[in-house]
C-alpha positions in Angstrom: 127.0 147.5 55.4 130.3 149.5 54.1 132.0 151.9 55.4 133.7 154.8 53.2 135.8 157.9 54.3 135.8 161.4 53.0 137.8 164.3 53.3 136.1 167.6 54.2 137.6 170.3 52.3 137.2 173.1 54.1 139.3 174.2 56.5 138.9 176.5 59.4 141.0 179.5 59.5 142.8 180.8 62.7 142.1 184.3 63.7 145.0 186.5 62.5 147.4 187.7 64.9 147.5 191.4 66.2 150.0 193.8 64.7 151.1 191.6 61.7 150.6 188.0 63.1 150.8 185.2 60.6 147.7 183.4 59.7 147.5 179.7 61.0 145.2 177.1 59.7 144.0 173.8 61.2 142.3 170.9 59.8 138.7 169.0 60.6 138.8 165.9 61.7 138.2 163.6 59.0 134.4 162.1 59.3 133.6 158.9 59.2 130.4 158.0 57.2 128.6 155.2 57.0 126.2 153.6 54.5 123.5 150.7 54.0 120.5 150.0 52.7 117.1 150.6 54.1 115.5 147.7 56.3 112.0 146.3 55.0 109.6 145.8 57.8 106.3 145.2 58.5 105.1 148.7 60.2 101.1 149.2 62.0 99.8 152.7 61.7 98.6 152.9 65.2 96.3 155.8 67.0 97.3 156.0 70.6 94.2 156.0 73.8 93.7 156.9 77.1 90.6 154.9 78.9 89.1 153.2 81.9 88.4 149.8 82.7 84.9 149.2 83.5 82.3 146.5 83.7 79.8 146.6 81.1 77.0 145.4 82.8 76.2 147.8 86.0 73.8 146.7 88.6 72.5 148.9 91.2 71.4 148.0 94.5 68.5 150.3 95.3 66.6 150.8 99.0 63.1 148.9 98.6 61.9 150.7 102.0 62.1 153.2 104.4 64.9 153.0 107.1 68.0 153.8 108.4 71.6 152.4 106.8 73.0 150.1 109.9 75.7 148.3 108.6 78.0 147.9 105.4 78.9 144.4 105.1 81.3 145.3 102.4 84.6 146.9 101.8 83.8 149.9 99.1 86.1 148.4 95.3 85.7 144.7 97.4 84.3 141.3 95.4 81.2 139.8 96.3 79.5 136.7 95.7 76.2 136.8 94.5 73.8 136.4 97.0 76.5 138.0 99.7 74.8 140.6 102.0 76.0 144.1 100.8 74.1 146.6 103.4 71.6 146.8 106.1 68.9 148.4 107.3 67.0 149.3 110.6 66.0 152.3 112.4 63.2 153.6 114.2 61.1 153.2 110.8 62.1 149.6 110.2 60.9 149.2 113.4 57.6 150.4 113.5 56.5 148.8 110.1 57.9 145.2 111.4 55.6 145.6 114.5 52.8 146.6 111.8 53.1 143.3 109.8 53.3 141.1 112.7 49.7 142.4 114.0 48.4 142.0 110.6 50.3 138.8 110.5 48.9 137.7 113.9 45.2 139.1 113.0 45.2 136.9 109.7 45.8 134.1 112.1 43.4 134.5 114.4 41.1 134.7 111.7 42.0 131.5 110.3 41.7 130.0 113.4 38.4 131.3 113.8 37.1 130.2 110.4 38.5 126.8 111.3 36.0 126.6 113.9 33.3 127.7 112.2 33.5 125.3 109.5 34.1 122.5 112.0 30.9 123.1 113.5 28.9 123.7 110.1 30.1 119.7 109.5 29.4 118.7 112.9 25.6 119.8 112.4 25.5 119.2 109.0 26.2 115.3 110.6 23.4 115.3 112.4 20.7 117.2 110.4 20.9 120.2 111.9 23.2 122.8 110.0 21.3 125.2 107.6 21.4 124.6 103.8 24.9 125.7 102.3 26.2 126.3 106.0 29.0 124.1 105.7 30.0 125.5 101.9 30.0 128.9 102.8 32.2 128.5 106.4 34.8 126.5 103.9 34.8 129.8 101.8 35.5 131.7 104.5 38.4 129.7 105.9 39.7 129.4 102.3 39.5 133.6 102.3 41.3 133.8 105.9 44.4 131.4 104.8 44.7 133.8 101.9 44.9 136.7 104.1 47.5 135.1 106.3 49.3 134.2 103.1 49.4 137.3 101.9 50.5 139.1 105.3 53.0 136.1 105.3 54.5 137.4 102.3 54.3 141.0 103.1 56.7 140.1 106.2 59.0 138.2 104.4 59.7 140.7 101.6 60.1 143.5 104.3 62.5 141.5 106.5 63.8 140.2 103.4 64.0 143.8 102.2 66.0 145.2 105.3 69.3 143.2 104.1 70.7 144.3 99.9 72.4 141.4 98.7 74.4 141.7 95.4 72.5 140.0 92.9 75.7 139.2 90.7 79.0 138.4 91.3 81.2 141.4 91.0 83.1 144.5 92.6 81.3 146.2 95.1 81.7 150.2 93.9 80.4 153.7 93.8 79.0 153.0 97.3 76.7 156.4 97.8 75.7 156.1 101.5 76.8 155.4 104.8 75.7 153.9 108.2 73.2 156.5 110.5 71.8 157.6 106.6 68.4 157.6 106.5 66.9 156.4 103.2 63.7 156.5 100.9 62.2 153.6 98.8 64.2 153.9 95.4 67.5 155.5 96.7 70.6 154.3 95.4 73.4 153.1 97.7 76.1 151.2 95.5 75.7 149.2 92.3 77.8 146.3 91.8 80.1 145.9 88.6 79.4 142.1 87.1 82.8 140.0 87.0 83.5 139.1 83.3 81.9 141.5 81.1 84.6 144.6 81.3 85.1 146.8 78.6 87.7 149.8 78.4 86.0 153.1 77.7 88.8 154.9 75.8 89.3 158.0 74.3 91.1 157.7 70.9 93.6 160.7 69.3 92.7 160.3 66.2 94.7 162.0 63.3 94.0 163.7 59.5 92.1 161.0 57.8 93.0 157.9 60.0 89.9 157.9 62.3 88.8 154.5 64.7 86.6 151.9 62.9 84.6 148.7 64.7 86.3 145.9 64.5 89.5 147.8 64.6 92.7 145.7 66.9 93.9 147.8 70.3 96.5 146.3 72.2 96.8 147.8 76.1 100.3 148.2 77.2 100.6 147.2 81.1 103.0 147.3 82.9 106.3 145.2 82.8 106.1 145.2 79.2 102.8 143.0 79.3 100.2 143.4 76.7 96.8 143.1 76.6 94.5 142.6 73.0 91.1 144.5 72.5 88.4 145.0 69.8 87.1 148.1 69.0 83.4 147.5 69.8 81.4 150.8 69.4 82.4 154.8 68.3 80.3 157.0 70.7 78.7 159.7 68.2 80.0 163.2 70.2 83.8 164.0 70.3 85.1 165.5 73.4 86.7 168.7 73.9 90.3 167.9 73.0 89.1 166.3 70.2 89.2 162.8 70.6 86.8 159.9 69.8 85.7 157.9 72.4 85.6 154.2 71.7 84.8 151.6 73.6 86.7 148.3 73.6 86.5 144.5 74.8 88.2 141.2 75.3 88.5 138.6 76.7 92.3 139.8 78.0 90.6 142.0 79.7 89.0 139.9 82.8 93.1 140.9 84.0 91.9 144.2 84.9 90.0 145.5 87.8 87.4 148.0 87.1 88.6 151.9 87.2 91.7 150.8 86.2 93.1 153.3 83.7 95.3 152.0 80.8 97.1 153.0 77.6 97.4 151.9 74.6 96.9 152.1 70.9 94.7 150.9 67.9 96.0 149.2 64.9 94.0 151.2 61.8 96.5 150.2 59.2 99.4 147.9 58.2 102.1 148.8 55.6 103.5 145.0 55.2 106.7 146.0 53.1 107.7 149.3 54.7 110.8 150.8 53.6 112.7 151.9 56.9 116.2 153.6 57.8 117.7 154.6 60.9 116.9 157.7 62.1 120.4 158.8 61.7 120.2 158.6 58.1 117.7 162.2 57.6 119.0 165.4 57.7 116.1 168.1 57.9 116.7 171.6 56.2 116.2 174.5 57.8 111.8 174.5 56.9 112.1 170.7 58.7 112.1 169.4 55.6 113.5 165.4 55.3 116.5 164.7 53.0 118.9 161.6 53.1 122.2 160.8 51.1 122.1 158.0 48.5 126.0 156.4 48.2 127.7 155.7 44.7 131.3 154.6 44.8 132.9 157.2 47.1 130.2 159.9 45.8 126.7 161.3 47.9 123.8 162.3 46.4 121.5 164.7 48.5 117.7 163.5 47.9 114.4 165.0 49.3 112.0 162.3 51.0 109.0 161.8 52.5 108.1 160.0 55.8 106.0 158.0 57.0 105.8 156.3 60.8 108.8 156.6 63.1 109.3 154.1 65.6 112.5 153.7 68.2 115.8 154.6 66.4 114.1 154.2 62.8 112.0 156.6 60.4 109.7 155.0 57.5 110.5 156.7 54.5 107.2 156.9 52.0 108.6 158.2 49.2 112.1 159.6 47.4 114.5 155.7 48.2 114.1 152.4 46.4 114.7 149.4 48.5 117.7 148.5 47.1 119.8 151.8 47.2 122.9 152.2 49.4 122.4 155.2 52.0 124.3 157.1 54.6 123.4 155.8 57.5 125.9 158.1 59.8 127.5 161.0 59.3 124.7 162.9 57.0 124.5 165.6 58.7 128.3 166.3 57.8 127.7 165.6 54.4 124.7 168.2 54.7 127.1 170.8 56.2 130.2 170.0 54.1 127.4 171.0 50.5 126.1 173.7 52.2 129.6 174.9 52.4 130.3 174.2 49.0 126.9 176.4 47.9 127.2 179.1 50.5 130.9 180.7 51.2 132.0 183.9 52.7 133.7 186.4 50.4 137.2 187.7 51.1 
């Protein structure tokens, strides 16, 4: 960097005093201006996102029977271990169709017990001469039929009682519960679903702007909190835009197992890279009065006014696109007097 000095020429006259004052002038401060050359960095075209952490895979615990909602064994946003009893049910209801299956149950095995017999007296005769032709054959059919029965109310019991306590069938976060204990319920209503552990995915919704739009396969990087960041793909572009006009994306990661589900987080996506970006501090522009961009190239002690174009801006520096080589020497403080001091030159009041 090197530092120049220049001497502003004009000078600010003092109002003239009443009845034949003299006039009085007084000097600017002289500015001091500074110059160097534009910084080459690497600079990522980035679209900023909003989203929400969820799981990808959803499962939802569903009532398989009648009843009434007795107990939640589980704090609603909790983890659970698959296999861990999520809700149960009882009631009146629950009641009366356990007494059901345990007649049925106790019918079946009565008649098992009574086919037994039979077919223990169809040997016993068939022993000693006396049982009828295919007695014995057809009383084994008949136990065989009665075991079936009993295995089949057996079963019915066991799923009901089985039934009358949801277990998560995953491992997970317990959320969305949609019930509550005294509820009464119907075969097929939903009361919760459990989010599986390890398969989040951030549903996001992108800004995009003129001609930079979200791709798959496109890097996101989340910014937490603390500073800490978070890397992402972009995994699927949902085809409808929403009402503010952004694109909603969804991305995944393996980074991503840090979040809990319904957690929302910011961040942006990397669509493009200029490698070799020419920079300058954002000191160094000077905008005209249609906000247009100009900087001052340095030459010995002279300035040079020159229209640019800008690319990304980024803390305390401005990309500049077009209008500055790499190597020329800029003002990097103080343009704006230089600006001023021209404008001066061009543009002075009559006497």
């Amino acid at each position: 960097m090197r530092t120049s000095r220049f001497l502003v020429p004009g000078l600010i006259a003092a109002a003239a005093v009443a009845c034949g004052g003299e006039n009085k002038q007084v000097s600017r401060p002289e500015p001091a201006v500074f110059t160097a050359r534009p910084l080459i960095r690497k600079v990522e075209i980035d679209l900023p996102f909003v989203g929400t952490a969820e799981s990808a895979r959803l499962v939802e615990l569903r009532a398989l029977v009648e009843g009434r909602v007795v107990a939640v064994r589980v704090a609603d946003g909790a983890r659970v271990r698959a296999g861990e009893v999520v809700f149960e049910l009882g009631g009146a209801r629950v009641a009366a169709r356990r007494h059901a299956l345990a007649v049925e149950l106790e019918a079946a095995g009565r008649s098992v017990e009574a086919a037994a017999k039979r077919l223990e007296q169809a040997r016993r005769r068939g022993a000693s001469h006396l049982a009828a032709p295919g007695e014995s054959t057809a009383a084994a059919l008949d136990l065989s039929s009665a075991q079936t029965r009993r295995a089949v109310a057996e079963s019915a019991q066991q799923r009901f009682l089985d039934s009358l306590s949801l277990t998560a069938p995953t491992a997970g976060r317990f959320a969305r519960r949609r019930v509550s204990p005294g509820q009464e319920l119907r075969p097929g209503d939903l009361l919760g679903e459990i989010r599986e552990s390890g398969s989040l995915r951030i549903d996001a919704q992108v800004f995009p702007r003129p001609g930079l739009d979200p791709q798959p396969g496109q890097a996101a990087v989340i910014e937490g909190a603390g500073g800490t960041r978070l890397a992402a793909t972009v995994t699927a572009i949902q085809p409808t835009a929403a009402d503010a006009g952004t694109v909603q994306v969804w991305l995944s990661g393996d980074a991503l197992r840090a979040l809990a589900p319904g957690t929302v987080v910011r961040g942006y996506l990397v669509v493009a890279l200029h490698e070799e970006a020419v920079t300058v501090p954002a000191e160094a522009l000077v905008r005209d009065s249609d906000d247009g961009p100009w900087v001052f190239t340095a030459s010995g002690t002279s300035y040079e006014k020159r229209r640019v174009t800008t690319g990304e801006e980024g803390p305390g520096w401005v990309e500049i696109t077009s209008g500055v080589e790499p190597g020329e020497e800029l003002v990097t403080r103080g343009a704006y007097e230089l600006y001023w001091e021209q404008f001066g030159q061009q543009f002075k009041v009559e006497d």
